[in-house]
C-alpha positions in Angstrom: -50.7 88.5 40.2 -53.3 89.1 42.9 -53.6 90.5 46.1 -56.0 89.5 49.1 -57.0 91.9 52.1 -58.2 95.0 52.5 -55.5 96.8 52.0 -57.3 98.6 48.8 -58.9 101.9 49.0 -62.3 102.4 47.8 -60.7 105.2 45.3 -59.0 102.6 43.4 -62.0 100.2 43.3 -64.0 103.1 41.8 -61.4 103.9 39.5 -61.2 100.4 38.1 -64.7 99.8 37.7 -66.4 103.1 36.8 -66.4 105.1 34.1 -64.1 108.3 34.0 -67.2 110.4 32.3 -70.6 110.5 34.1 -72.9 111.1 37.1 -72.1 108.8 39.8 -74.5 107.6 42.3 -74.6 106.4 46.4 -77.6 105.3 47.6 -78.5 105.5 50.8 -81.1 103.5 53.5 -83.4 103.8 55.0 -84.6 107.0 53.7 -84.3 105.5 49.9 -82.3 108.4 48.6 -79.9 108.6 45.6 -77.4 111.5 46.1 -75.8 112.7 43.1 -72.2 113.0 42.9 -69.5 114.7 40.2 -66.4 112.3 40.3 -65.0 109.2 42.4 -64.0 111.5 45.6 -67.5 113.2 46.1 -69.2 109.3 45.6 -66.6 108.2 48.6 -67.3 111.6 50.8 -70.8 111.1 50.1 -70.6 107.3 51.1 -68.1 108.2 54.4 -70.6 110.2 55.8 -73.5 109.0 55.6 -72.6 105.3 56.7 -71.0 107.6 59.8 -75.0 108.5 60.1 -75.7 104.8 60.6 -77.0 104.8 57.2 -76.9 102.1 54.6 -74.8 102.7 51.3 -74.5 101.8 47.9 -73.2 102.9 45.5 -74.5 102.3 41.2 -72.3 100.2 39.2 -72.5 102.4 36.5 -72.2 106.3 35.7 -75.5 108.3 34.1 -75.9 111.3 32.0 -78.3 113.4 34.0 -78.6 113.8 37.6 -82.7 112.6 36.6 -84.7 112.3 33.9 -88.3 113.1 34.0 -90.8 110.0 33.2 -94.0 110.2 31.1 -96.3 110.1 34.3 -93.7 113.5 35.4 -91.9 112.2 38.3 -88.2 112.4 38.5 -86.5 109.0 37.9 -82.4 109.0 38.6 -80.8 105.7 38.2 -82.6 103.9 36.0 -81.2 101.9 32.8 -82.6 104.9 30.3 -80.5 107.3 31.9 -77.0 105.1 32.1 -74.3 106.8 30.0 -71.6 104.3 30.3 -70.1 100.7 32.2 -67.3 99.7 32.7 -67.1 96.5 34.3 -69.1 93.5 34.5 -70.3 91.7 37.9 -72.2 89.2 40.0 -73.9 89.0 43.0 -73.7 85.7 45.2 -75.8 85.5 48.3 -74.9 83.2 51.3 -76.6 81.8 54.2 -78.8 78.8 54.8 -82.0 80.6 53.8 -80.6 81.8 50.4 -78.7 77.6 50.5 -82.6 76.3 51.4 -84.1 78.4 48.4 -81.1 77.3 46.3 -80.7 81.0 45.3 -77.0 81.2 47.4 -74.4 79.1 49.1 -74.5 78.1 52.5 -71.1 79.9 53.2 -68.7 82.3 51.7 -66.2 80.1 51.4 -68.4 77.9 49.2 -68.8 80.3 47.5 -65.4 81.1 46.4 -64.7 77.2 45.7 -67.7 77.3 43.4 -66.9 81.3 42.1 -63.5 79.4 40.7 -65.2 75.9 39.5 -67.4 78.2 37.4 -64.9 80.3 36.3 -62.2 77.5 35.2 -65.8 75.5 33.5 -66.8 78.5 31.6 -63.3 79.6 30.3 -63.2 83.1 32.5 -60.1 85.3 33.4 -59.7 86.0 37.0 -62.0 88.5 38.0 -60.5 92.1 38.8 -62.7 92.1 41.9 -63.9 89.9 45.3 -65.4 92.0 47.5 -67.1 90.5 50.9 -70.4 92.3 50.9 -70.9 91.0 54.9 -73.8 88.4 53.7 -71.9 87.3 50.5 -69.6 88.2 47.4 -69.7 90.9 44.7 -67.7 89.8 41.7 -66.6 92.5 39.1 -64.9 91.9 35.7 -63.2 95.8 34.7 -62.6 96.8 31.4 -60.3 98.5 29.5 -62.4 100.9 28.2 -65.7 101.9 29.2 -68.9 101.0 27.2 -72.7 101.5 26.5 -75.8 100.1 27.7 -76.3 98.2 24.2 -73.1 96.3 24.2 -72.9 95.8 28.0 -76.3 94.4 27.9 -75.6 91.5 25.0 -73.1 90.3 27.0 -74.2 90.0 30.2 -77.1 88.2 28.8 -74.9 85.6 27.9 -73.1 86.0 31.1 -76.3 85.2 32.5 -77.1 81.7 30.0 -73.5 80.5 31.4 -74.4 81.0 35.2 -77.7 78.8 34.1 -76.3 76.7 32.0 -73.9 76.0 35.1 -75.6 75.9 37.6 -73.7 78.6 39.1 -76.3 80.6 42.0 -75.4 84.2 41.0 -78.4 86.7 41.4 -79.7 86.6 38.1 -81.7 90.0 38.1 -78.2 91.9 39.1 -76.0 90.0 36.2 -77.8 91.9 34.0 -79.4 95.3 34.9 -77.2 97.9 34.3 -78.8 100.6 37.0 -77.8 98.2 39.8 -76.6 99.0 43.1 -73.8 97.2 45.2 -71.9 97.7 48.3 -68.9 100.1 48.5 -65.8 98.6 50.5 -65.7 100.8 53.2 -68.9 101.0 54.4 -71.0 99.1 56.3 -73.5 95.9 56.3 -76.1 96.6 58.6 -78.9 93.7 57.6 -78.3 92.6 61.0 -78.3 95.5 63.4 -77.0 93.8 66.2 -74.2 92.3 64.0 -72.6 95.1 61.5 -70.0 93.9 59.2 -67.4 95.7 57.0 -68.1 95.7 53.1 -64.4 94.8 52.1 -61.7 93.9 49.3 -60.9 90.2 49.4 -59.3 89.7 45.9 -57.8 91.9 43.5 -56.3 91.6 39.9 -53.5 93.8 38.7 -54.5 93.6 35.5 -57.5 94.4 33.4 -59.5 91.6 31.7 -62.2 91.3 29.5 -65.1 88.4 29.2 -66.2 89.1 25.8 -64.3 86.8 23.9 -65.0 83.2 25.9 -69.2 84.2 26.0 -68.8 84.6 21.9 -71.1 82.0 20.7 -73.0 81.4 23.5 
């Protein structure tokens, strides 16, 4: 059974797609900061406030094991795929808009998106994702888990994620499919690519149910 609207908190977004062990990160423009944060409350505090500030924010779609790491050349690195500790979900990024259409690296709409989202999904054998979330400019698409995983495994998979998106045609963002230290919009917050035009990040589609993609990619 689904649900569509916004009618879901971030909290329970977080909950379903992060990890319950690790450092969680929001990220915030312009200033290019990553703030730190303990659990799923302090990310969404973190977030609240400073899209209030007029800010931009993301948050990382997966949870680290140290609030930095230092890098051979001594500068402080924090969410980066060295220092990820777990995943727990799975996801794509689809662009939209006639540029990204012109480039063929998007769909000219959202809602061509979502027709071609479920073409893919029915061609490549996928469960319904656990996620759609309206980004402003496009869709974020997340698969949770049951259980939460490491970098290794997560990593194998998506790269066969990524063949079946190719091997499909299907325009996801192919450098987000697979890099575990990326960053997506929090529902919630704020998409401010367009100053003059802000639009809410929010939940379009949700999945009672957990789901895994593991065993329809085997082989690929």
């Amino acid at each position: 059974m689904s649900t569509k609207g916004d009618a879901y908190a971030p909290a329970e977004f977080l909950d379903s797609i992060l990890p319950h062990e690790g450092i969680r990160f929001a990220f915030t423009l312009p200033d290019g900061r990553h703030h730190a944060c303990a659990n799923d409350a302090e990310l969404i505090a973190k977030a609240t406030e400073q899209d209030a500030q007029g800010k931009t924010v993301y948050f990382a779609c997966a949870t680290y094991a140290e609030p930095y790491i230092t890098s051979p050349d001594g500068k402080r690195r924090h969410r980066v795929k060295e220092n990820v500790e777990r995943v727990k979900s799975f996801w794509l990024d689809i662009d939209c808009g006639a540029d990204k259409a012109a480039k063929g690296a998007g769909y000219p709409t959202k809602r061509g998106a979502a027709q071609a989202l479920k073409d893919f999904g029915k061609a490549a054998g996928l469960p319904s994702p656990t996620w759609i979330v309206d980004s402003g400019n496009g869709l974020h698409v997340y698969w949770a888990l049951e259980e939460a995983i490491t970098r290794g495994p997560w990593e194998a998979t998506t790269r066969r994620l990524k063949l079946l998106c190719q091997n499909l045609n299907f325009l996801a963002d192919p450098s987000r499919t697979t890099d575990a230290a990326s960053v997506l919009r929090l529902p919630g917050t704020t998409n401010r690519k367009d100053p003059a035009n802000p639009k809410r990040v929010r939940v379009l589609h949700k999945v009672s149910l957990t789901a895994t993609i593991e065993p329809p990619l085997t082989g690929i």
